[in-house]
LUMKOLFI-59650 format. One record per residue (C-alpha): residue number from 1; residue in three letters; chain; x, y, z. Coordinates in steps of 0.2 Angstrom, whole numbers, plus 5000, padded with zeros to 4 digits. Layout:
! residues N
(NUM "ALA" "A" (X Y Z)),
...
! end
This chain:
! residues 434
(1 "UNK" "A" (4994 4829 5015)),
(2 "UNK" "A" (4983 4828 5031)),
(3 "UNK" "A" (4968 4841 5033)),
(4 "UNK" "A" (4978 4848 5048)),
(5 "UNK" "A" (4994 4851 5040)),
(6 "UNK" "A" (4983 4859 5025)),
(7 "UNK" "A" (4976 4870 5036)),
(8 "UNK" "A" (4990 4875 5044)),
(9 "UNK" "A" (5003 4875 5029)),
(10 "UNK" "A" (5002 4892 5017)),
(11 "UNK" "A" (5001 4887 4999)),
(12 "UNK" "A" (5018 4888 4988)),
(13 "UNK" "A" (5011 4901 4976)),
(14 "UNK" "A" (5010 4912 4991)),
(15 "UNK" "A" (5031 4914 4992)),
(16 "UNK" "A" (5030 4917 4971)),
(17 "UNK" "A" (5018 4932 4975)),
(18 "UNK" "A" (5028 4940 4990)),
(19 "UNK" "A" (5046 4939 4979)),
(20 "UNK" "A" (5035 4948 4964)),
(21 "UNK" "A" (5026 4960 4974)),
(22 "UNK" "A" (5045 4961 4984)),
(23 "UNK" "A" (5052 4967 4970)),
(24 "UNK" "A" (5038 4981 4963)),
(25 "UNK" "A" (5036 4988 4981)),
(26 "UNK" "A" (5054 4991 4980)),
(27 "UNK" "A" (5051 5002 4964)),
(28 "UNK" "A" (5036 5009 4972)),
(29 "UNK" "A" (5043 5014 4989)),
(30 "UNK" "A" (5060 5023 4979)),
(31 "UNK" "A" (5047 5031 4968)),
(32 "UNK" "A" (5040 5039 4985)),
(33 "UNK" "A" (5057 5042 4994)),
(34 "UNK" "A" (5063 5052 4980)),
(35 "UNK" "A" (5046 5058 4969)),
(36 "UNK" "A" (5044 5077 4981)),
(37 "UNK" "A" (5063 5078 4987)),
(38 "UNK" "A" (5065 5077 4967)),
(39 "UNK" "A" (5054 5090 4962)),
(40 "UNK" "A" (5059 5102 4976)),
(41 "UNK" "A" (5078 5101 4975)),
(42 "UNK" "A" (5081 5096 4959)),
(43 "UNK" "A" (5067 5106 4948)),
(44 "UNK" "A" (5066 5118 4961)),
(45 "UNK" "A" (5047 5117 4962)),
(46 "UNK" "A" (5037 5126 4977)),
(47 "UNK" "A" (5030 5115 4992)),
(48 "UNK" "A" (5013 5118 4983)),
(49 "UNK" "A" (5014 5114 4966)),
(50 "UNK" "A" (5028 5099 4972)),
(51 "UNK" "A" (5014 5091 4982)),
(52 "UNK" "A" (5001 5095 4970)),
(53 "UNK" "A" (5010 5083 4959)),
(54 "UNK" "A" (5012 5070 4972)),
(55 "UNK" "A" (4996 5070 4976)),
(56 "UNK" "A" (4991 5069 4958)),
(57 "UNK" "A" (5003 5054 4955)),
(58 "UNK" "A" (4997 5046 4971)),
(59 "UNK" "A" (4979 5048 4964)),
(60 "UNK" "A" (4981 5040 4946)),
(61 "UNK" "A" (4992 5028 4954)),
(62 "UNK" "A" (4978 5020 4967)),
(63 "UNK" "A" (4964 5023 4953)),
(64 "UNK" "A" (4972 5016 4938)),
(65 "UNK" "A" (4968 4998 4945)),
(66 "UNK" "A" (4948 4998 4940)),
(67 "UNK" "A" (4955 4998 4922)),
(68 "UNK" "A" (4966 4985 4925)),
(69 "UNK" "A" (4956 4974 4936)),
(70 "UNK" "A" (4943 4976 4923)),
(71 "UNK" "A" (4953 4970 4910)),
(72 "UNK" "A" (4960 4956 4917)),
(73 "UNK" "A" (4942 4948 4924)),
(74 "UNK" "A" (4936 4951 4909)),
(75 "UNK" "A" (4952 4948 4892)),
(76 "UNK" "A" (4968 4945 4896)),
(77 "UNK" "A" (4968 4940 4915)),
(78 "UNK" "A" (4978 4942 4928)),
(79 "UNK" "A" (4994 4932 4924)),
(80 "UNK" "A" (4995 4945 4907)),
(81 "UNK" "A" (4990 4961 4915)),
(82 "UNK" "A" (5006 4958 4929)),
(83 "UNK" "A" (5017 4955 4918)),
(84 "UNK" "A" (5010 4971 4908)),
(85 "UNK" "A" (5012 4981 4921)),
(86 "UNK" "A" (5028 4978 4927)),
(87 "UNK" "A" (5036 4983 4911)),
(88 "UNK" "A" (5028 4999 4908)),
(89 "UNK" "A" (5034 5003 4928)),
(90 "UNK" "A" (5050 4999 4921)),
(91 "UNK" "A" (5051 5010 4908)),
(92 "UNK" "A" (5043 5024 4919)),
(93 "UNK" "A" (5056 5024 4931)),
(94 "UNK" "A" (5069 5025 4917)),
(95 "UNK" "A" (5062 5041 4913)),
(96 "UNK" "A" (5063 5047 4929)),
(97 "UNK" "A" (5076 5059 4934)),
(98 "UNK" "A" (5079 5065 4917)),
(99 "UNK" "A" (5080 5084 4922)),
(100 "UNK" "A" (5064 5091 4916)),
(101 "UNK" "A" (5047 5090 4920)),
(102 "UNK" "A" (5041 5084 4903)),
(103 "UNK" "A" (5049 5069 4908)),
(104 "UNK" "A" (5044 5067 4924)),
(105 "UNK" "A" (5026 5068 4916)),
(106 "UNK" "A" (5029 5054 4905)),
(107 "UNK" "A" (5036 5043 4919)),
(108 "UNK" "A" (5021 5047 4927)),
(109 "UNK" "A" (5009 5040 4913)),
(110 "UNK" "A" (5019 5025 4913)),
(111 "UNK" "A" (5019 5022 4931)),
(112 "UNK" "A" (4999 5024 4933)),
(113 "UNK" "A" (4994 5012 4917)),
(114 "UNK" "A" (5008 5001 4925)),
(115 "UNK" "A" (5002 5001 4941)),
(116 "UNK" "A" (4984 4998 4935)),
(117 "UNK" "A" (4988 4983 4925)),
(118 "UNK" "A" (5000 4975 4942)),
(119 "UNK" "A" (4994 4980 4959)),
(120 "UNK" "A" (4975 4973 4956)),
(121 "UNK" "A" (4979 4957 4950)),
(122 "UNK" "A" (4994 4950 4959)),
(123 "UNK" "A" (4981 4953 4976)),
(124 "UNK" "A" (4969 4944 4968)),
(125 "UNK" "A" (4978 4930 4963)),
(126 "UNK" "A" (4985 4929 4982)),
(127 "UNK" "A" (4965 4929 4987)),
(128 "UNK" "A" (4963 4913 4974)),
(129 "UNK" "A" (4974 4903 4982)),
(130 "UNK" "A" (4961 4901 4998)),
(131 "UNK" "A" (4945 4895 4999)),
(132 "UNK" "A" (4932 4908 5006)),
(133 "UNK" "A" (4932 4904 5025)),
(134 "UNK" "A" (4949 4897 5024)),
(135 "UNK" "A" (4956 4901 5040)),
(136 "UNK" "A" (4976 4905 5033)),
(137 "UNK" "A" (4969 4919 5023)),
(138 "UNK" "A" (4972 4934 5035)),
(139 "UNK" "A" (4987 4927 5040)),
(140 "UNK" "A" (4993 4925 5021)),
(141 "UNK" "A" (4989 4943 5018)),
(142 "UNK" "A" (4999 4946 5032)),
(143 "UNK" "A" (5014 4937 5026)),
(144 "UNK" "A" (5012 4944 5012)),
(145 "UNK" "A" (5011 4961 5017)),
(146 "UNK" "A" (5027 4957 5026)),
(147 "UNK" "A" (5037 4951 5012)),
(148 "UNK" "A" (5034 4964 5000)),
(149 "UNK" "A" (5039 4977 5014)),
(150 "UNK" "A" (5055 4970 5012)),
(151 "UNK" "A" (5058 4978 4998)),
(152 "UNK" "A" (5049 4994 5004)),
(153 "UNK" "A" (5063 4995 5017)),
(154 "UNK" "A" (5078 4993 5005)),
(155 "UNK" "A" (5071 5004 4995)),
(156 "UNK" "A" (5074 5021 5004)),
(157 "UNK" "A" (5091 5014 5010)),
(158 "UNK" "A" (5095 5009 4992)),
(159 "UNK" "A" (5087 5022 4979)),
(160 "UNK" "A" (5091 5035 4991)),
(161 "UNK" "A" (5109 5034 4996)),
(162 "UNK" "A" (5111 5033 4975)),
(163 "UNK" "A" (5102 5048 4974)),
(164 "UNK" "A" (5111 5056 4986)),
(165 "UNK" "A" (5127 5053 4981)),
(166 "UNK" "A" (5127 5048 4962)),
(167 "UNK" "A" (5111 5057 4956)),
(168 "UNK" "A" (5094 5059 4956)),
(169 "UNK" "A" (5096 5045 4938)),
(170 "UNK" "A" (5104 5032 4949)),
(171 "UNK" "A" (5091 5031 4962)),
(172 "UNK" "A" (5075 5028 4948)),
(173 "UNK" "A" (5089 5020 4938)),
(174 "UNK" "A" (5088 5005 4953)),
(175 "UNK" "A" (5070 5005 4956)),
(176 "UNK" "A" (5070 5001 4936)),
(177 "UNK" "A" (5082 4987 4940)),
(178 "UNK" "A" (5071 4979 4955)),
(179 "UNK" "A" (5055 4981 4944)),
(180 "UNK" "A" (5065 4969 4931)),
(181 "UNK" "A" (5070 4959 4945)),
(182 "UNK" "A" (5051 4955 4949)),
(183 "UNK" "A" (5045 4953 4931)),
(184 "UNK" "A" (5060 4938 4930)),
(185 "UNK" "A" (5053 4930 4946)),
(186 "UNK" "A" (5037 4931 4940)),
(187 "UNK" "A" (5042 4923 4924)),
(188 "UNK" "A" (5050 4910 4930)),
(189 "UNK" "A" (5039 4904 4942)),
(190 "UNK" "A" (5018 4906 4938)),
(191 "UNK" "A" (5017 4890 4928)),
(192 "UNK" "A" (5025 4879 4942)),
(193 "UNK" "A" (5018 4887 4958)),
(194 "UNK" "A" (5000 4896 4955)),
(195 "UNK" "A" (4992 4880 4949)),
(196 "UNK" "A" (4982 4889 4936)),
(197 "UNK" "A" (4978 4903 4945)),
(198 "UNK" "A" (4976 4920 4937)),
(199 "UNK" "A" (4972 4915 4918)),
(200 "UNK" "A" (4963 4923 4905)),
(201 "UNK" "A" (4943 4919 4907)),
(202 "UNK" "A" (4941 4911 4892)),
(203 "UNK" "A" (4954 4898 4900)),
(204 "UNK" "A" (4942 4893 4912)),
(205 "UNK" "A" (4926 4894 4904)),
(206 "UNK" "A" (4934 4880 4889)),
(207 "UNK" "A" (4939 4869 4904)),
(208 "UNK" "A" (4922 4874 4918)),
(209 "UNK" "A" (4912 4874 4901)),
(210 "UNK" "A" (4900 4884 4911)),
(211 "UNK" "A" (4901 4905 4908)),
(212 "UNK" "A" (4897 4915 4924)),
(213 "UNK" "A" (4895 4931 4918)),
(214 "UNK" "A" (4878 4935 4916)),
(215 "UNK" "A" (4872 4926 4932)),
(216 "UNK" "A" (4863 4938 4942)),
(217 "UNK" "A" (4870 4944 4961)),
(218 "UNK" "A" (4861 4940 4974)),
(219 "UNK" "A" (4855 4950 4989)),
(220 "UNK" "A" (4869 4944 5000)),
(221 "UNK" "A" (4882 4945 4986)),
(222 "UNK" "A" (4875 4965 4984)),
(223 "UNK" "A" (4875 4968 5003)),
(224 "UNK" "A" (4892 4961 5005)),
(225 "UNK" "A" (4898 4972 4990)),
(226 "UNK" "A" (4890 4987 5000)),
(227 "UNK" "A" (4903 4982 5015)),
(228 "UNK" "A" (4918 4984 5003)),
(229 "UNK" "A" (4912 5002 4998)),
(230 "UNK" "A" (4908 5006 5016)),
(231 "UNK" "A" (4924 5001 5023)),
(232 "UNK" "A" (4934 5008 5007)),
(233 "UNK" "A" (4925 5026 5010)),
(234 "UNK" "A" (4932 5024 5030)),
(235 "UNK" "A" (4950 5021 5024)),
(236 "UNK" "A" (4951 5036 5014)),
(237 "UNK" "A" (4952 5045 5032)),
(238 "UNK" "A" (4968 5032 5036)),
(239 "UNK" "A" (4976 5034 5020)),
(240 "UNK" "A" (4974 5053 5016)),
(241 "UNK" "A" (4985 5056 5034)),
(242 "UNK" "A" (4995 5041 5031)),
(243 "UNK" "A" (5000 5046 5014)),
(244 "UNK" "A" (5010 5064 5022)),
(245 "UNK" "A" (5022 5051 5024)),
(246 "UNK" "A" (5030 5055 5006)),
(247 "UNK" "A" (5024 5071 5004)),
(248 "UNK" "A" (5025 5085 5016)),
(249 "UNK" "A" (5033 5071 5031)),
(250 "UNK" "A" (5046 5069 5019)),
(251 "UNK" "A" (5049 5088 5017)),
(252 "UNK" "A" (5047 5091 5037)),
(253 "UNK" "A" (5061 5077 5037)),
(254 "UNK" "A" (5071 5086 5025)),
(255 "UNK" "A" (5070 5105 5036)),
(256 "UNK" "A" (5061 5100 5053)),
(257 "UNK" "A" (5070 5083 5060)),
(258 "UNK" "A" (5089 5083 5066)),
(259 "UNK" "A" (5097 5070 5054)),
(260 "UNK" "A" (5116 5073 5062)),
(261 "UNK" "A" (5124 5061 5071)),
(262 "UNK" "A" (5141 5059 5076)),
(263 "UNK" "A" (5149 5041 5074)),
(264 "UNK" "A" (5166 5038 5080)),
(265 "UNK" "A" (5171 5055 5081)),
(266 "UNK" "A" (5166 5059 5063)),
(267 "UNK" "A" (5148 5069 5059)),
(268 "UNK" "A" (5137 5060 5047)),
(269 "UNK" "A" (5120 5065 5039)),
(270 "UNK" "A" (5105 5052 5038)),
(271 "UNK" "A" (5099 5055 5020)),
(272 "UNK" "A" (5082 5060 5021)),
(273 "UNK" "A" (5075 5046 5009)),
(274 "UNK" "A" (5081 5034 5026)),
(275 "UNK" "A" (5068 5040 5035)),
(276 "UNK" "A" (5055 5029 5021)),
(277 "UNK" "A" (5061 5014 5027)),
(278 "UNK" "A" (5056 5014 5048)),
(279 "UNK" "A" (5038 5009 5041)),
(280 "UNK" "A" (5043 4994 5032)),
(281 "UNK" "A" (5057 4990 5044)),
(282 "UNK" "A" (5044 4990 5058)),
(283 "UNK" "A" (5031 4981 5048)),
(284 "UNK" "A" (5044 4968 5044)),
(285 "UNK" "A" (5047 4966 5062)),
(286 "UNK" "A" (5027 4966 5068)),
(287 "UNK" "A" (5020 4958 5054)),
(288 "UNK" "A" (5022 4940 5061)),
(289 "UNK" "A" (5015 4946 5078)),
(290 "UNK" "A" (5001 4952 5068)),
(291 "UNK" "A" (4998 4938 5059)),
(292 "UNK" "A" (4999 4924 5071)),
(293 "UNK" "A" (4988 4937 5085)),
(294 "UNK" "A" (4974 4937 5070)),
(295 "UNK" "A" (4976 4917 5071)),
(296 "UNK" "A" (4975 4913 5087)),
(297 "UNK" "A" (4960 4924 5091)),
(298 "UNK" "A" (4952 4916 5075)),
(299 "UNK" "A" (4955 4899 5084)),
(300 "UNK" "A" (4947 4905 5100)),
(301 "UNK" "A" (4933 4914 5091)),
(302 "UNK" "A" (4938 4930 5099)),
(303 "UNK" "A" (4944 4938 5082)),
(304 "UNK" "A" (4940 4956 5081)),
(305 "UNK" "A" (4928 4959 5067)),
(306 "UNK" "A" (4935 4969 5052)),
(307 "UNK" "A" (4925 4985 5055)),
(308 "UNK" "A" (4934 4984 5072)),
(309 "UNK" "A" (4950 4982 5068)),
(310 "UNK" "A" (4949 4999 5057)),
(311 "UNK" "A" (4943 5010 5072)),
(312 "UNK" "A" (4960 5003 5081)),
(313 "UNK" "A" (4969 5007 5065)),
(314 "UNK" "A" (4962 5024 5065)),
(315 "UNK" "A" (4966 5026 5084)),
(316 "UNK" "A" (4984 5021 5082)),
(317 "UNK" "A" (4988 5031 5069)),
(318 "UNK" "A" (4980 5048 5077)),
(319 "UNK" "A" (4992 5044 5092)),
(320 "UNK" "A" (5005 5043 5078)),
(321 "UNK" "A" (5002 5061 5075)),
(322 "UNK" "A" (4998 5065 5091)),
(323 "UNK" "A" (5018 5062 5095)),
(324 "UNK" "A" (5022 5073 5081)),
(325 "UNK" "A" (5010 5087 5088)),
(326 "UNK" "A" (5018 5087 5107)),
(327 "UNK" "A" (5035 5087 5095)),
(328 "UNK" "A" (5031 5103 5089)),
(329 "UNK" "A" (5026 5112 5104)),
(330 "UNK" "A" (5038 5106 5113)),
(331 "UNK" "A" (5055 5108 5101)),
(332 "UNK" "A" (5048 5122 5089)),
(333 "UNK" "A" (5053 5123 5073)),
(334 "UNK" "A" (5067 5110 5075)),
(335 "UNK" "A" (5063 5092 5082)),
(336 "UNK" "A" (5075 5077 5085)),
(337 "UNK" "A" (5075 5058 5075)),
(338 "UNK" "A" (5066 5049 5089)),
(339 "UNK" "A" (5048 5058 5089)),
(340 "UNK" "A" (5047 5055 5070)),
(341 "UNK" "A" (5054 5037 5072)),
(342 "UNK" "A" (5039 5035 5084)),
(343 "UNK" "A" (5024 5041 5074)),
(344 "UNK" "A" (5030 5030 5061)),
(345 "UNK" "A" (5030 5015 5074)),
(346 "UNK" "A" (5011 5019 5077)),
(347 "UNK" "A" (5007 5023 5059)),
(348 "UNK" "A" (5012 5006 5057)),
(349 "UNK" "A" (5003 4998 5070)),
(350 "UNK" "A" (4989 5005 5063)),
(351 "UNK" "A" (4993 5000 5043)),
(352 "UNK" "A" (4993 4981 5050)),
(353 "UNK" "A" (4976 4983 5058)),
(354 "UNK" "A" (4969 4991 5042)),
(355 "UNK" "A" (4977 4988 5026)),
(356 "UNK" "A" (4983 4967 5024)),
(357 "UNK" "A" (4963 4964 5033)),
(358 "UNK" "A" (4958 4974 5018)),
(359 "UNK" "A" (4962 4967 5004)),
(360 "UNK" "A" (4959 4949 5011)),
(361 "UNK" "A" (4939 4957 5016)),
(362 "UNK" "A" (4939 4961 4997)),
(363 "UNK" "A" (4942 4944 4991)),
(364 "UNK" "A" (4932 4936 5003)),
(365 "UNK" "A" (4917 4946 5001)),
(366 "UNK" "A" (4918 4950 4980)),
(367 "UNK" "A" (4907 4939 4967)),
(368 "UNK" "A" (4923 4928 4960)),
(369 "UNK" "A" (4921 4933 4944)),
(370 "UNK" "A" (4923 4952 4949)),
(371 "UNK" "A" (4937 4949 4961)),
(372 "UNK" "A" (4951 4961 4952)),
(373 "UNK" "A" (4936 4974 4949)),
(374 "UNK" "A" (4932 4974 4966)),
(375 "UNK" "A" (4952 4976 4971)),
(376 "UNK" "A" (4950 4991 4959)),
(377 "UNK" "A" (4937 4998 4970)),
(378 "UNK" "A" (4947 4995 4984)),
(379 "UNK" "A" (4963 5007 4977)),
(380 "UNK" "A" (4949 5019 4972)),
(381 "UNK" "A" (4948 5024 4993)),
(382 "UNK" "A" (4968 5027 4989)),
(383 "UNK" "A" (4965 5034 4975)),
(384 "UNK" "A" (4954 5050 4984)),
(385 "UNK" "A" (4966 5046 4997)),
(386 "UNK" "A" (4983 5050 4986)),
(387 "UNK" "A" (4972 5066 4980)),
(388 "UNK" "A" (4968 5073 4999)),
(389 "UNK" "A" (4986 5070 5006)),
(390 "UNK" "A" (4994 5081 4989)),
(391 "UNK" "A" (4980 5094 4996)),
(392 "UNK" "A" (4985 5095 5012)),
(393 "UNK" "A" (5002 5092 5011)),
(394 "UNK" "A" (5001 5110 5001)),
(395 "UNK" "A" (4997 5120 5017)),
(396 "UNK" "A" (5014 5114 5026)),
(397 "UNK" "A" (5020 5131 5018)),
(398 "UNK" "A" (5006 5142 5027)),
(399 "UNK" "A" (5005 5134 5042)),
(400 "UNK" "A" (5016 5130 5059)),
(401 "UNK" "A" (5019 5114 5061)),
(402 "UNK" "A" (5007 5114 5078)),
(403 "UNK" "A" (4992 5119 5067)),
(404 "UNK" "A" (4997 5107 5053)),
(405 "UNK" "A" (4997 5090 5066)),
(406 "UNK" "A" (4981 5096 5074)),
(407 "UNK" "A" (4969 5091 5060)),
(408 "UNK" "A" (4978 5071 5056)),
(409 "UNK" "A" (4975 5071 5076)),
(410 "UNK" "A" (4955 5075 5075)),
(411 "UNK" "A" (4950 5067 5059)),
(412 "UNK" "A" (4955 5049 5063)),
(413 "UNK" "A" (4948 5050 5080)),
(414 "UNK" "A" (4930 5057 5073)),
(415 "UNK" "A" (4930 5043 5058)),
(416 "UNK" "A" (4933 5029 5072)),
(417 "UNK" "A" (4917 5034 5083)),
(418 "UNK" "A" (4907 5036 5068)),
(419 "UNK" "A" (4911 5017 5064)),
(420 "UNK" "A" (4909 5009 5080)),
(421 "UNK" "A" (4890 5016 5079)),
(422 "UNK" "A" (4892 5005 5062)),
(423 "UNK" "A" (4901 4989 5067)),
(424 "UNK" "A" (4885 4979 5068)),
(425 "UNK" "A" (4875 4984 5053)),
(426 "UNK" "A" (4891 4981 5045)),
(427 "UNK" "A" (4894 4964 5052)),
(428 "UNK" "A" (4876 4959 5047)),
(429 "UNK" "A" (4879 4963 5029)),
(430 "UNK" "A" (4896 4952 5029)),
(431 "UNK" "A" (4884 4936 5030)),
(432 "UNK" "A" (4894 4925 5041)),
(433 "UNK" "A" (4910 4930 5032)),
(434 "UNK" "A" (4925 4933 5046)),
! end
């Protein structure tokens, strides 16, 4: 193989990766489509103590990954721990649906250690498969980022159109099924396409004979890890205003948005777990812009730098909301498909801006051997992030939708101007990485 068509070629264990991550994205996304609407309609919970336990779930589900990237860098690595996880999603989603809340709590505690042992490690073995400067590594996060949206998108459609017509059981009954699906894939294909990627540490210490562990960071290692907690403390701001997407967006889709349409004469209603998949669809759609845009500015040396490709992310997704805030004043209490469709195209503008550049900045600028931790750290933003947006999501039942759109308009805004007085410090710290 030439040096061009190296460079320009994704590596094959790339494509493994996207089916994997395909499959629990699918489990995760019906998880979200369904989680609130589930406890609302079905339990009969308020809007407050609903969201309390999304944001609750959200939280334990973006934090458990420190443990699991812990334990894979440092026993089982990363290979084990994903096949771990996926399992015990499985199993969490079984319980799902089951009619009471002691249930529901036990698919939670399922889904968390689940999620801790999978979503860490299948990132970071996607970072291995790049050298540090390699120049296909935004673009493979982006791919990737793509491919799992796929089954983000089926997800809403699928899970929910069960849900609503066969029962809440059906709908977690399939994300089970796709989780089992990826598990399979996964199976069937590490050996022959991740080259010995993500293997236990002592697997590399008998071949490397070396052992890294106790070799002391540098100053450029330490400044770079301060970057990753910098940026991760910025997303939080994203992500808390992003994640109202499954939580009280979900419930304003249910009562708020017009779902009627008329089709041939007949009257039919969008279910409102549809409305989950515009975001994937769209990423879907704008990912490959997005990815080859991030390429060919790289090749011209016009890329923007990370910390400014946030503040657009932050701008984006504040214009989201802003769309949903002229909604409410200008159609009340009642608003058609369109204006939510739109914020969800901007939220996802911004998502591409923010969250694929994230987790290819983690693996660029961790120490290798702390590479899961370090994804761990990143989650932890979504972690505080899951916890705000069940918080706020709580007051959709005390205040009008005007005053609830405000403050997702103002805090992105204010977090992007705070950055941009940051973005050179920032840049400085990276140490050449791009």
């Amino acid at each position: 193989m030439t040096e061009v068509t190296a460079k320009q070629k994704q590596p094959a264990g790339l494509y493994l990766l996207f089916a994997t991550e395909m499959w629990e994205r699918f489990s995760f996304y019906s998880l979200k489509a369904l989680f609130i609407l589930y406890l609302t309609k079905e339990l009969l919970l308020s809007t407050k103590e609903a969201s309390g336990h999304f944001g609750t779930l959200m939280s334990l589900i973006f934090l458990s990954p420190l443990f699991g990237g812990y334990i894979a860098d440092k026993w089982i690595g990363k290979r084990a721990a994903i096949i771990i996880g996926a399992i015990c999603i499985a199993f969490g989603q079984l319980c799902m649906g089951r009619g009471s809340m002691t249930w529901v709590f036990w698919a939670m505690a399922f889904i968390v250690i689940g999620n801790g042992f999978f979503k860490p490690n299948i990132s970071s073995i996607v970072g291995d498969l790049y050298e540090k400067n390699d120049p296909r590594r935004d673009s493979g996060f982006t791919i990737f980022y793509m491919g799992i949206n796929l089954g983000s998108f089926l997800a809403g459609l699928i899970a929910g159109t069960l849900a609503h017509n066969f029962g809440w059981g059906w709908g977690f009954g399939s994300a089970a099924i796709g989780m089992c699906i990826g598990l399979i894939t996964f199976l069937w294909g590490q050996n022959k396409f991740l080259q010995g990627k993500g293997l236990s540490p002592k697997h590399y210490e008998k071949k490397e004979k070396v052992k890294t562990e106790n070799k002391p960071l540098t100053k450029e290692e330490k400044q770079r890890i301060a970057v990753i907690f910098i940026m991760a403390f910025f997303s939080v701001f994203f992500w808390a205003i992003f994640e109202q997407k499954g939580a009280a967006l979900n419930l304003i889709a249910e009562h708020n948005v017009d779902r009627i349409i008329h089709i041939f004469g007949k009257t039919f209603e969008i279910p409102t777990a549809w409305f989950q998949s515009v975001n994937p669809l769209f990423i879907m759609l704008f990912a490959p812009v997005f990815s080859k845009l991030w390429v060919t500015l790289g090749k011209k040396n016009k890329d923007l730098s990370i910390p400014a490709k946030f503040v657009l992310a932050f701008w984006l997704i504040a214009l989201g909301y802003a769309l949903l805030l002229t909604a409410s004043i200008v159609c009340k209490d009642k608003f058609g498909m369109l204006w939510i469709i739109g914020a969800y195209f901007m939220f996802t503008m911004g998502e591409l801006c923010l969250s694929p550049v994230g987790l290819s900045m983690v693996t660029k600028l961790s120490p290798v051997k702390f590479i899961s931790l370090f994804m761990g750290i990143w989650f932890l933003a979504n972690s505080a992030a899951g916890w705000l947006a069940g918080k706020y999501s709580g007051f959709l039942d005390k205040d009008n939708l005007t005053q609830f759109f405000t403050w997702p308009v103002i805090t992105p805004i204010v977090a992007s101007l705070i950055l941009l007085v940051l973005v050179k410090p920032i840049k400085r710290w990276m140490h050449g990485v791009k």
